[in-house]
C-alpha positions in Angstrom: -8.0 4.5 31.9 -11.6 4.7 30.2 -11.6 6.1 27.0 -14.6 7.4 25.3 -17.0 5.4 23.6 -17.1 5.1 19.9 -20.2 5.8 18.2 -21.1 2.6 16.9 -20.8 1.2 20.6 -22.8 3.9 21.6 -25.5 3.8 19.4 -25.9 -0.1 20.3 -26.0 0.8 24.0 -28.7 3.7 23.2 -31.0 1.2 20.8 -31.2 -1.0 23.9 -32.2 1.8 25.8 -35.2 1.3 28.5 -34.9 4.1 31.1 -37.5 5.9 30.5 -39.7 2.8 30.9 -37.9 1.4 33.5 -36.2 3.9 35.2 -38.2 7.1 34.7 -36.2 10.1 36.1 -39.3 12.5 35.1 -43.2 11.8 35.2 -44.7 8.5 35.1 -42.8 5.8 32.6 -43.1 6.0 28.9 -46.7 4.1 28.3 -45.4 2.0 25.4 -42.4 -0.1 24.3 -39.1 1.8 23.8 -37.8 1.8 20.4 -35.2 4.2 19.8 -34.5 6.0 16.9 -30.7 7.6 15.9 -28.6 7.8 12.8 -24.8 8.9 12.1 -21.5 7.9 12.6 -17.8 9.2 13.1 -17.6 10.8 9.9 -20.7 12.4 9.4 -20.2 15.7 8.5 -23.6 17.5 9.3 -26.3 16.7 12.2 -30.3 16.9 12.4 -30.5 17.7 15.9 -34.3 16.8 16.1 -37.0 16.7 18.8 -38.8 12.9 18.9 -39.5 10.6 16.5 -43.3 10.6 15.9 -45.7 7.7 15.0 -44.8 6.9 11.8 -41.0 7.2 12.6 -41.9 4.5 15.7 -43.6 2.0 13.5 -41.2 2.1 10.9 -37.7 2.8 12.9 -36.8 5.5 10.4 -36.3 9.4 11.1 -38.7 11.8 9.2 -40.5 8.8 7.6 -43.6 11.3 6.7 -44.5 14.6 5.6 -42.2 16.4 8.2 -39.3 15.0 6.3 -40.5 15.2 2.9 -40.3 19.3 3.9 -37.0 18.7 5.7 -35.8 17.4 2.9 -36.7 20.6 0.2 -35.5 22.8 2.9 -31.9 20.7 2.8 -32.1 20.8 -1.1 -31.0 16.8 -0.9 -32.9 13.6 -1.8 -33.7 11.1 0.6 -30.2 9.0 -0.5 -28.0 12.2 1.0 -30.6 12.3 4.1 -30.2 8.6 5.1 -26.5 7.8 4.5 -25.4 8.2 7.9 -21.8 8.3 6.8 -22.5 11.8 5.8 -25.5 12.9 7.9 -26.5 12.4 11.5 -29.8 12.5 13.5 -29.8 12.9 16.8 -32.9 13.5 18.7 -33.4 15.1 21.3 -35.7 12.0 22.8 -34.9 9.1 20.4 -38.2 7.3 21.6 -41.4 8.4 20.9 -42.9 10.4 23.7 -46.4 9.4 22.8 -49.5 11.3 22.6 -51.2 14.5 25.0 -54.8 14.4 25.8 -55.7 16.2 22.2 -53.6 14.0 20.1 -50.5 16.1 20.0 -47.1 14.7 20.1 -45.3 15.2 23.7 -42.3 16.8 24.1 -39.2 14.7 24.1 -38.3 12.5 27.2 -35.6 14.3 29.4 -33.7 11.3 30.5 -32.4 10.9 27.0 -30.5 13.9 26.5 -29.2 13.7 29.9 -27.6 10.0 29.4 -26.9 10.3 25.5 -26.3 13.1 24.1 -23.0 14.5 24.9 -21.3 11.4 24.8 -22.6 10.6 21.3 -21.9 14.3 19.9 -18.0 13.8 21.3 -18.2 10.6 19.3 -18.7 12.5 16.2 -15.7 14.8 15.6 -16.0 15.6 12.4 -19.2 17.7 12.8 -19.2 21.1 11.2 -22.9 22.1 11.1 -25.9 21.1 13.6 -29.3 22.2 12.3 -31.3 22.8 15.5 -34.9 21.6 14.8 -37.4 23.4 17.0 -37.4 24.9 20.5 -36.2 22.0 22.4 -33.3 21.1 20.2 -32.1 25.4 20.6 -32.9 25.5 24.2 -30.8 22.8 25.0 -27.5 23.5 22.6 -27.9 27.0 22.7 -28.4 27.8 26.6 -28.7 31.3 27.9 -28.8 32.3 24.2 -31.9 30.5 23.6 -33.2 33.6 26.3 -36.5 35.1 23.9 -38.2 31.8 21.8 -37.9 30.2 19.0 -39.5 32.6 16.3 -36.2 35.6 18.1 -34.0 32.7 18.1 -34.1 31.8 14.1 -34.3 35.7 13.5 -30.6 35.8 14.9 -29.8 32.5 12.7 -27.5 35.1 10.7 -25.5 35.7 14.5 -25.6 32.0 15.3 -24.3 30.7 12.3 -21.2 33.0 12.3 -20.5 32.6 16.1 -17.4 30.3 16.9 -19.1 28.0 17.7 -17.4 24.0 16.7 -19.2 22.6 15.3 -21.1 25.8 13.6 -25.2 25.9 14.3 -27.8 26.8 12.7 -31.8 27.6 14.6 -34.7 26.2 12.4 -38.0 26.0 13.4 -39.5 22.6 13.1 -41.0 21.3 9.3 -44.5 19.8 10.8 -46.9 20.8 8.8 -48.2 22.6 11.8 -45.9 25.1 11.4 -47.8 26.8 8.0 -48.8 29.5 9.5 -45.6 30.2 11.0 -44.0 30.6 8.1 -46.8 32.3 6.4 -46.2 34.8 9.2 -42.5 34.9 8.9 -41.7 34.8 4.9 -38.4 35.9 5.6 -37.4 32.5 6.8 -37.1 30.8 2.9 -36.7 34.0 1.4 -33.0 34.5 3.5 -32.6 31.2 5.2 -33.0 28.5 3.0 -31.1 29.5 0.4 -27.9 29.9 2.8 -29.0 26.4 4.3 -28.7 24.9 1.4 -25.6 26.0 0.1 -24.0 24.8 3.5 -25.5 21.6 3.3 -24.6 21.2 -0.8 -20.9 22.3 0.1 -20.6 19.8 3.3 -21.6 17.1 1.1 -19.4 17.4 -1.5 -16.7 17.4 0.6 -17.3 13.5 0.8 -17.6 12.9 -2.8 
């Protein structure tokens, strides 16, 4: 009989990961060498569903290492000793490798062979998920489906609907904390003024459940 991976066996398998270098399922192979990027474990009670690590999470192997997380984190209301301890918080990328760079200097989007071969098995190795922040529009159009059906700005304007679906674990829409995104939420002031404030209460109670 084959039981299901655990997650530290997973994660092991993913961080030796070449396929999309070696195996490329979509577009030409990934230009540079593989380093993927993850975080959690079986008890972790909330998950950063993310999109791709970008350059300064590739040179330095760590999620949100730059001013993407630094925002993350004030959104969350938690330091960056809740953010890393992976006992209590998972990240899970959408593409754990860095996609590389467009023609302007823009990030790619995430590679599709990763979600494909990782990411359900490593979300049934965590069962004691109760929240999944969904970071930007690939993170919501792949956990949310046909209810990801009018963008991302719609999608996070129904976050009250989402949250309090029945969904297990619960989810939550969020658009991504690049500082690209300024004049999104410039445009959308509703987002800290209701949101955040009901993020971080979630997050504060999860983590106290493990203190």
């Amino acid at each position: 009989m084959n039981l299901p991976a655990g997650f530290d066996d997973l994660a092991i398998r993913l961080r030796a990961c070449r396929i999309c270098r070696d195996a490329p399922r979509y577009g030409t192979p990934l230009p540079h060498e593989p380093r993927p990027i993850l975080q959690g474990s079986p008890s972790a009670r909330l998950c950063i569903a993310s999109q791709a690590p970008g350059t300064r999470a590739h040179a330095s192997g760590i999620p949100f290492a730059d001013r993407s997380g630094s925002r993350l984190r004030s959104w969350l209301g938690i330091g960056e000793a809740a953010f890393y301890d992976a006992s209590r918080v998972a990240i899970v990328p959408m593409g754990s490798c860095f996609p590389g760079q467009d023609a302007k200097g823009g990030d790619l989007g995430p590679r599709r062979e990763c979600a494909e071969a990782w990411r359900r098995p490593l979300f049934e190795a965590m069962p004691n998920l109760e929240l999944v922040l969904l970071i930007g529009h690939y993170a919501q159009a792949w956990h949310l489906g046909d209810r990801f059906r009018d963008g991302l700005t719609e999608t996070v304007r129904r976050w009250r609907d989402i949250l309090e679906s029945p969904d297990k674990p619960r989810i939550l829409p969020l658009p991504h904390p690049s500082w690209r995104n300024n004049g999104w939420l410039k445009n959308n002031p509703w987002f800290e003024a209701e949101l955040l404030p009901v993020l971080q209460a979630e997050v504060e109670g999860l983590l106290k459940k493990d203190q």
